[in-house]
C-alpha positions in Angstrom: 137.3 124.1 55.9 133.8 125.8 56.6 134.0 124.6 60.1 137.0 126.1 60.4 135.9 129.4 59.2 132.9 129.3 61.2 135.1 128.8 64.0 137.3 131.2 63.1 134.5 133.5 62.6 133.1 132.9 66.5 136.3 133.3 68.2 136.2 136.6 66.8 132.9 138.2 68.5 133.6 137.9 72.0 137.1 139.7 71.3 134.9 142.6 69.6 132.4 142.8 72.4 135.3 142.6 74.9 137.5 145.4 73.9 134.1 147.8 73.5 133.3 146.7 78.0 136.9 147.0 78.6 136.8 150.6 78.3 141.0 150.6 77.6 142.3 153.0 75.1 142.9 154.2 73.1 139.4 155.8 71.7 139.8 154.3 68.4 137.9 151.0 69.7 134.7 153.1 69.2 134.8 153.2 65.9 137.0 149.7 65.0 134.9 147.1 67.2 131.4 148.7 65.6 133.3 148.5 62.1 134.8 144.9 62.8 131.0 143.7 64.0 128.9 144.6 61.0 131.7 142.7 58.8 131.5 139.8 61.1 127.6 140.2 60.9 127.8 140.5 56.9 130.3 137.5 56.8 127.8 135.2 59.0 125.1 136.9 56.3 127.0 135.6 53.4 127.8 132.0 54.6 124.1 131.7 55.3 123.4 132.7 51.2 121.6 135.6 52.9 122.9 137.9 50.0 120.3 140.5 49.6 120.4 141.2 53.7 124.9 140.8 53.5 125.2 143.7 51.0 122.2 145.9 52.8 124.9 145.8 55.9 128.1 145.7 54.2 127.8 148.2 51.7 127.0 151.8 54.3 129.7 150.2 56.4 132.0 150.0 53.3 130.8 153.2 52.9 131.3 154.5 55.9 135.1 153.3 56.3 135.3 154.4 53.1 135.2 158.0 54.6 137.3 157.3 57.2 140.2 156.7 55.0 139.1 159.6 52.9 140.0 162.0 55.6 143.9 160.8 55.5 143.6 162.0 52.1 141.5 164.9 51.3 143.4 168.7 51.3 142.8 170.6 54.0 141.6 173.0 51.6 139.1 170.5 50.3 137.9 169.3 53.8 139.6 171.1 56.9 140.1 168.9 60.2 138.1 171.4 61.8 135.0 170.2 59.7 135.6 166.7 60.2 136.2 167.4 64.6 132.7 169.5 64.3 131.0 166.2 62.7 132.3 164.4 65.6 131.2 166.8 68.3 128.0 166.0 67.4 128.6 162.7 69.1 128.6 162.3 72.9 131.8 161.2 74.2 134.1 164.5 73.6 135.8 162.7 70.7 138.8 164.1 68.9 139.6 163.3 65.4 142.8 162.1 66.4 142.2 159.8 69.2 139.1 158.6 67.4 140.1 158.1 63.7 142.1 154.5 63.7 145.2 154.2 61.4 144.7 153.9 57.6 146.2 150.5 57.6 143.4 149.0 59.6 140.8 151.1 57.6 142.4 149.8 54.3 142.0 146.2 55.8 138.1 146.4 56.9 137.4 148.2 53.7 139.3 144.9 51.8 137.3 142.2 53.6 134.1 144.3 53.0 135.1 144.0 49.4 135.8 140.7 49.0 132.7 139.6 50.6 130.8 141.6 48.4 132.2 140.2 45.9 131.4 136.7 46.8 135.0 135.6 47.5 135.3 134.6 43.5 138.8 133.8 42.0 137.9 135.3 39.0 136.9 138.2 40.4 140.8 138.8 42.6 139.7 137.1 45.7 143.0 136.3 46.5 144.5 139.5 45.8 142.2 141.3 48.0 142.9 138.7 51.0 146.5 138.7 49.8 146.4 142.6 50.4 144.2 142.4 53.8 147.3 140.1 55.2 149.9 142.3 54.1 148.1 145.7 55.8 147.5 143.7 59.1 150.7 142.5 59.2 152.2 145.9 59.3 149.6 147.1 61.7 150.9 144.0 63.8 154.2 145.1 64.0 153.4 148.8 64.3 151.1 147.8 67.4 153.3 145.6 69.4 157.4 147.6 68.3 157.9 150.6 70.0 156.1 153.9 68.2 158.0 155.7 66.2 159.4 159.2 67.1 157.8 162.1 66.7 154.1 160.5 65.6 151.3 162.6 63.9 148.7 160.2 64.1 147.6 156.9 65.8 149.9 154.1 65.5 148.5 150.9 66.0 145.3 149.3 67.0 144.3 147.7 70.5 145.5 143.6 70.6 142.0 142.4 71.1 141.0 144.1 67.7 143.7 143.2 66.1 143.4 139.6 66.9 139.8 139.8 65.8 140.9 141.2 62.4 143.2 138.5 61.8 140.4 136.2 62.6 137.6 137.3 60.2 140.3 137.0 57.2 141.5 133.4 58.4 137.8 132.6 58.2 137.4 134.0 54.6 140.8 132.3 53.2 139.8 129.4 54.7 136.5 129.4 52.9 138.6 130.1 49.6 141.8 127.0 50.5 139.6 124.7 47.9 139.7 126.6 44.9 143.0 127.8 45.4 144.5 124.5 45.6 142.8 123.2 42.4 143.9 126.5 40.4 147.1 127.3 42.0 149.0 127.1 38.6 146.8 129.6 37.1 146.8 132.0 40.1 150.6 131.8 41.4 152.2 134.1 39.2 149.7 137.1 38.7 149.7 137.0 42.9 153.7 136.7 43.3 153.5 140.4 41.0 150.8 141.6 43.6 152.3 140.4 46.3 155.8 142.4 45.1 153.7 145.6 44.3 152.1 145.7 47.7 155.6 145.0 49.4 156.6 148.0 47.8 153.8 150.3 48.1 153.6 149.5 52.2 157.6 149.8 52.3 156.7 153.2 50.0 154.0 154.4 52.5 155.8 153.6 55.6 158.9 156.0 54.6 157.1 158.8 53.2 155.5 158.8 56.5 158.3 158.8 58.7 159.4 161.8 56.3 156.7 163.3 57.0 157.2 163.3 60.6 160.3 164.3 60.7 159.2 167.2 58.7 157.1 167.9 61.4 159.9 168.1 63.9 161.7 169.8 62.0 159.2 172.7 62.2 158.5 172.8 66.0 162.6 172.7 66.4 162.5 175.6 64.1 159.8 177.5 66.6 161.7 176.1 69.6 165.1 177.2 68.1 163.2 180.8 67.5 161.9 181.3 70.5 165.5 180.6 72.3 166.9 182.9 69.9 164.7 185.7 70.8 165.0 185.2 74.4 168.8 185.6 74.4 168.6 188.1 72.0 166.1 189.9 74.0 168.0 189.7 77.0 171.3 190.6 75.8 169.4 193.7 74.4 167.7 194.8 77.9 171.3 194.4 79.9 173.2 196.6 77.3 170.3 198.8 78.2 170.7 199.2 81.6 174.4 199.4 81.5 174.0 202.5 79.6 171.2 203.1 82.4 174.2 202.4 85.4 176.5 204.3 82.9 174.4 207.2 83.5 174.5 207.4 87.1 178.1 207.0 87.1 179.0 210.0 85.1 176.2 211.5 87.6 178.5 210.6 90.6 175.9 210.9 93.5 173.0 208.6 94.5 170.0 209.8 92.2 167.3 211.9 93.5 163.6 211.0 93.4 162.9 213.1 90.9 165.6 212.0 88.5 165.1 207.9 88.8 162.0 208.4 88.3 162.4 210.2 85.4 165.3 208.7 83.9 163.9 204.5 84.9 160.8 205.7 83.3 162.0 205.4 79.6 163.2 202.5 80.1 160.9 200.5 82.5 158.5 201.6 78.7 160.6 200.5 76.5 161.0 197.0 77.9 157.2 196.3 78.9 158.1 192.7 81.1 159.9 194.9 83.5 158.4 194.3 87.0 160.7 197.5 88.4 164.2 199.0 88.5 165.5 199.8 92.1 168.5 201.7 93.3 170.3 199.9 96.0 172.8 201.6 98.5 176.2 200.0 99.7 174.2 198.4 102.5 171.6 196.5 100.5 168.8 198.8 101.7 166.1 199.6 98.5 166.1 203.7 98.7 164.6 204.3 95.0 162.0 202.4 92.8 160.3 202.8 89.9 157.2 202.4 89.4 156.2 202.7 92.8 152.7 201.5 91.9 152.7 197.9 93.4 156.6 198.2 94.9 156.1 201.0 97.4 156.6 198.0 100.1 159.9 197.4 98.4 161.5 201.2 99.8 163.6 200.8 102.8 163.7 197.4 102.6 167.3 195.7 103.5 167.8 192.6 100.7 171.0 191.0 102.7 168.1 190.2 105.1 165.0 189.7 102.9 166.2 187.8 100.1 169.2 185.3 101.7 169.7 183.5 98.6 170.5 186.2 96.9 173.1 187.7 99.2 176.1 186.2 96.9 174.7 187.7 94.2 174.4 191.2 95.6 177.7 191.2 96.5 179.4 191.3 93.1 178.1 194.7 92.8 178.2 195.9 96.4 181.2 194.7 97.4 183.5 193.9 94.3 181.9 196.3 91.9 181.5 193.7 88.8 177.6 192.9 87.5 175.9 189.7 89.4 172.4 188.1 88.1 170.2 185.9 89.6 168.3 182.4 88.7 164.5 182.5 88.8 164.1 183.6 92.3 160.3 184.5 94.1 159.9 188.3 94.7 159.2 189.9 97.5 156.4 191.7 95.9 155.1 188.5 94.6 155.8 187.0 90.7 159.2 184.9 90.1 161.7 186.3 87.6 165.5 187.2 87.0 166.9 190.4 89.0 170.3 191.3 87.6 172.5 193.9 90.0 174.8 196.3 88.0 177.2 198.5 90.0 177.2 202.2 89.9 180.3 204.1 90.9 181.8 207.5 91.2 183.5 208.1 87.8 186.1 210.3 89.3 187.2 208.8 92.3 185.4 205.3 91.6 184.0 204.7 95.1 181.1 202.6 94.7 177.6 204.2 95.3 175.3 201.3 94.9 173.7 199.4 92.7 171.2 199.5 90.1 168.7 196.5 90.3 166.5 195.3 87.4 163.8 193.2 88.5 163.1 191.3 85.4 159.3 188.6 85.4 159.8 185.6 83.3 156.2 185.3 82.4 155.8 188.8 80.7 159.3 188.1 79.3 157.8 184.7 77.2 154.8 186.4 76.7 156.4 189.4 74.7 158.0 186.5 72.7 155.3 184.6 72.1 153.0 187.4 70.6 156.0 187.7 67.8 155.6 183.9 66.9 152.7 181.9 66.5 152.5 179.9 69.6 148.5 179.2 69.9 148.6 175.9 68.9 152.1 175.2 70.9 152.4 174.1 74.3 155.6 176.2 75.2 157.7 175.7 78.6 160.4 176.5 80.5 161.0 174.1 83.4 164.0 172.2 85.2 163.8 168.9 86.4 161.8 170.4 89.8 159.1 172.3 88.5 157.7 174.4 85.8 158.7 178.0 85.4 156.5 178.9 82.6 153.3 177.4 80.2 152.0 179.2 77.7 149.7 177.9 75.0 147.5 175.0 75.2 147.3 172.9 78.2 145.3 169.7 76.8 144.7 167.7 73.7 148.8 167.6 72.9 151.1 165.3 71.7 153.0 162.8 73.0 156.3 163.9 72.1 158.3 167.6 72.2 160.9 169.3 71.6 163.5 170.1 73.8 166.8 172.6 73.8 168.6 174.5 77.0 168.4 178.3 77.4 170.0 180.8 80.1 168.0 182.8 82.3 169.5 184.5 84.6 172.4 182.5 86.1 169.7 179.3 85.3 170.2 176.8 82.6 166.7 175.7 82.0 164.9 173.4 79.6 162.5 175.1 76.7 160.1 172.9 75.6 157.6 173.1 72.9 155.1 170.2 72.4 152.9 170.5 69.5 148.8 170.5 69.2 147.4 167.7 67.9 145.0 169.9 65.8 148.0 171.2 64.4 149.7 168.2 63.4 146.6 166.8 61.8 146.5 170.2 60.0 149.9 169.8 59.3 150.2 166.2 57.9 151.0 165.4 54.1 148.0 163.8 52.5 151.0 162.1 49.9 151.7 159.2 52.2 148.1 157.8 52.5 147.3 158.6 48.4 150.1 156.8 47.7 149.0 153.7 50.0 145.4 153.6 48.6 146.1 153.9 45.3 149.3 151.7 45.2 147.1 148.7 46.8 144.3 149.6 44.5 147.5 149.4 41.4 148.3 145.9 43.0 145.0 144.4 42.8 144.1 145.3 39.3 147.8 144.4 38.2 146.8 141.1 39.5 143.1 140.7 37.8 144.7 141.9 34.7 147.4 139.0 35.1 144.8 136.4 36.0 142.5 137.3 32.9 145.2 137.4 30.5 146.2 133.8 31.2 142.8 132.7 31.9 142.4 133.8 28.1 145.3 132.7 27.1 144.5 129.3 28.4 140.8 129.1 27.2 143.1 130.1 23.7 145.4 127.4 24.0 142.4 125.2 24.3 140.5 126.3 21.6 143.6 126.0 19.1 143.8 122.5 20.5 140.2 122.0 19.5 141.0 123.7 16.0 144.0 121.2 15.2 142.2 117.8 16.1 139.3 119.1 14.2 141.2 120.3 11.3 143.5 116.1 11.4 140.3 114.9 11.8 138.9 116.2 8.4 142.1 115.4 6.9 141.5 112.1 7.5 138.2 111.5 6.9 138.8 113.2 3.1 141.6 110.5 3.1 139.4 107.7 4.1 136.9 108.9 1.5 138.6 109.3 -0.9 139.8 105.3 -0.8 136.3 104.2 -0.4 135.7 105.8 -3.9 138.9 104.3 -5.2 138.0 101.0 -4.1 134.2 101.2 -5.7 135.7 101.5 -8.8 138.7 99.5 -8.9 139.9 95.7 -8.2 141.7 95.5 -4.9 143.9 92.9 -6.3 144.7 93.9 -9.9 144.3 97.3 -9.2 142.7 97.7 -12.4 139.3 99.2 -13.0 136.1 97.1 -12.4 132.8 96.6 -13.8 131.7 99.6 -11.9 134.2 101.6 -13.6 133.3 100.5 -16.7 129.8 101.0 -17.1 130.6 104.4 -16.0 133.2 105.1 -18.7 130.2 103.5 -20.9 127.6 105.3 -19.9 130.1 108.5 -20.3 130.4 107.9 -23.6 126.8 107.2 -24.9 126.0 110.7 -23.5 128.6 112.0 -24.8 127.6 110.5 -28.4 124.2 111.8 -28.6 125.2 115.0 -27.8 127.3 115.1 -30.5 
């Protein structure tokens, strides 16, 4: 079996040193394949009897993956993820914490192995618990790395193959090292492991729900922001159209095409009130622009016929031109530059009803979502609005995001568009319950000592049995050598045959009696 393990334990380096020249992601192979080589290193050490120079290696990288798994479960309070990203800027490479820091599962394994070798691989000392839990962590690791990833993440899932193979590996060489002793004390160490074994099942079943919990939680609260969002954009629009209907109203109870003087004055108020308003134009039964406001970047817009500058629009126009009911565009380009929504209301004579024009309100998507976004708390949210095409609108961060959004349809304009909001991965690391990963350090921790606790009770109980064994055959051996003594004596003072007493016997009575005479 040592050759085994030593071959083991050789296989295992060129799939560490490959994975690090590969250069594949994800980033989490700069920190596993430097973790996994020091514990081959230290295992190599430790076969060798090179003790002292094994635990000077293993115990800082113990250490050191130690505090890896420490930031699954320290508060935020305690330690923020900012602290933890500033000590990795401090590396080169542009690291973040969450492409960098490999999944608690793999860090509980390393840590395990670390152990046990430190430990000298000793039955008595839960050997095969601690290998018992190793398999058990990889083995969900295994399965995490090669199923698909579950929805709605918040951390890295798996580990790169080459890695994981290597892992697998370095414990195969370290049962197989142990395969002796375990076969010649099986009886003894059986049942204590079948109660880790169950514990551990549990704990990893445990830990793998509460984190899909978790995550959903997580979704839960970007739907709620997306859901938000979409609820102030339609409530926002349906606001600034009931707006400028009373706007059109006014002009209809005016009953001539406004002046100058009085658009201006009356679009003022509210082109204010609505600050994503790129301008609010007056359109005659011809299509031709005769009034804008503000004519500060849209004086080009004045005279300007929009049957023959805007063809895509010319349906649209004719609702209120020609049939005198409200028309809206999709997201169209301007002609003064910007994309947006321009809605056409009709105005009319109120006494006669002969259509005057229309009353155009040129509305820009990006100030729009902007105004929105200030009122929710969007820094650390990628928001869009896109079709299948193109993008209409980004706001928020443009890098370091997850992998997965969330998605919901919204109107604008005559468009039904696609709002998406895809979460920071600052935030979600922010975000994360530490519950999960306590529960999985501690429950492992609950398994092994239930186990050494098991094993010492009936090691005890055994060295007990043994030493009441040794009582009894002392305690029938004394019974029968007081037996056998006690017919030696009988027969030094007694015929065997007669069974009466001998000579002996009676020059003891004698010599009883003399004494006994003189006394007297």
């Amino acid at each position: 079996m040592r050759l085994v393990s030593s071959l083991m334990l050789y296989l295992s380096l060129p799939l560490i040193v490959w994975t690090l020249w590969s250069g594949e992601d994800p980033a989490q192979r700069w920190v596993l394949a430097p973790l996994l080589g020091l514990l081959a290193l230290g295992q190599w050490f430790t076969w060798q009897r090179w003790i002292t120079l094994s635990r000077w290696l293993l115990i800082p990288t113990a250490l050191v993956t130690l505090g890896a798994l420490a930031s699954f479960m320290l508060s935020e309070n305690w330690v923020s993820t900012s602290v933890w990203q500033g000590w990795l800027d401090q590396l080169p490479g542009g690291l973040t914490l969450y492409q960098v820091r490999p999944s608690p599962l793999a860090l509980a394994a390393l840590f395990t192995l670390m152990l046990n070798l430190l430990l000298l691989s000793r039955l008595g000392l839960g050997s095969p618990a601690l290998l018992l839990i190793v398999a058990g962590c990889t083995a969900l690791l295994s399965a995490r790395t090669l199923l698909h990833d579950p929805p709605h993440a918040s951390a890295l899932i798996g580990a790169p193959p080459a890695l994981l193979t290597a892992l697998w590996l370095l414990w195969g060489g370290q049962l197989a090292r142990l395969v002796v002793p375990l076969l010649r004390y099986w009886q003894r160490i059986l049942p204590p492991l079948a109660i880790a074994f169950t514990i551990m099942l549990v704990v990893l079943f445990g830990w793998q729900q509460q984190r899909q919990n978790d995550n959903d939680r997580l979704f839960a609260q970007i739907a709620n922001d997306g859901d938000r969002i979409a609820t102030l954009l339609a409530t926002e629009t349906d606001a600034h159209l009931k707006a400028m209907r009373r706007f059109a109203s006014f002009w209809d109870m005016l009953g001539q095409i406004p002046t100058r003087s009085e658009w201006e004055r009356q679009a003022k108020r509210y082109y204010e009130d609505f600050g994503y308003f790129r301008d609010i134009a007056f359109i005659d039964r011809d299509g031709k622009v005769i009034r804008v406001y503000p004519l500060r970047g849209n004086q080009a817009l004045l005279g300007i016929n929009l049957y023959r500058s805007q063809l895509e629009a010319n349906a649209v126009l004719d609702r209120p031109l020609v049939y005198g009911i409200e028309g809206q565009t999709g997201i169209i380009d301007f002609l003064q530059g910007g994309r947006g929504v321009i809605s056409y209301l009709p105005v009319r004579d109120i006494v006669d009803g002969e259509l005057l024009g229309a009353v155009g309100m040129v509305v820009s998507v990006d100030n729009l979502l902007r105004s929105l976004l200030r009122q929710t708390h969007s820094r650390d949210r990628a928001i869009m609005v896109l079709d299948h095409q193109q993008v209409y609108f980004h706001g928020g961060p443009l890098a370091n995001l997850s992998e997965w959004r969330y998605q919901r349809p919204v109107r604008i304009g005559a468009d039904t568009l696609t709002l998406s909001v895809q979460p920071d991965l600052d935030l979600l690391l922010r975000q994360r319950d530490r519950v999960p990963e306590i529960t999985l350090v501690f429950g492992l921790v609950l398994a092994y000592l239930v186990h050494m606790v098991l094993y010492v009770y009936r090691r005890l109980a055994q060295q007990h049995r043994l030493v009441s064994q040794t009582n009894d055959s002392l305690r029938h051996e004394i019974t029968q050598r007081e037996r056998l003594q006690g017919e030696i004596e009988w027969l030094a003072r007694h015929d065997e045959l007669t069974q009466l007493p001998n000579r002996r016997q009676l020059m003891n009575w004698w010599t009883s009696t003399n004494r006994h005479c003189r006394w007297r």
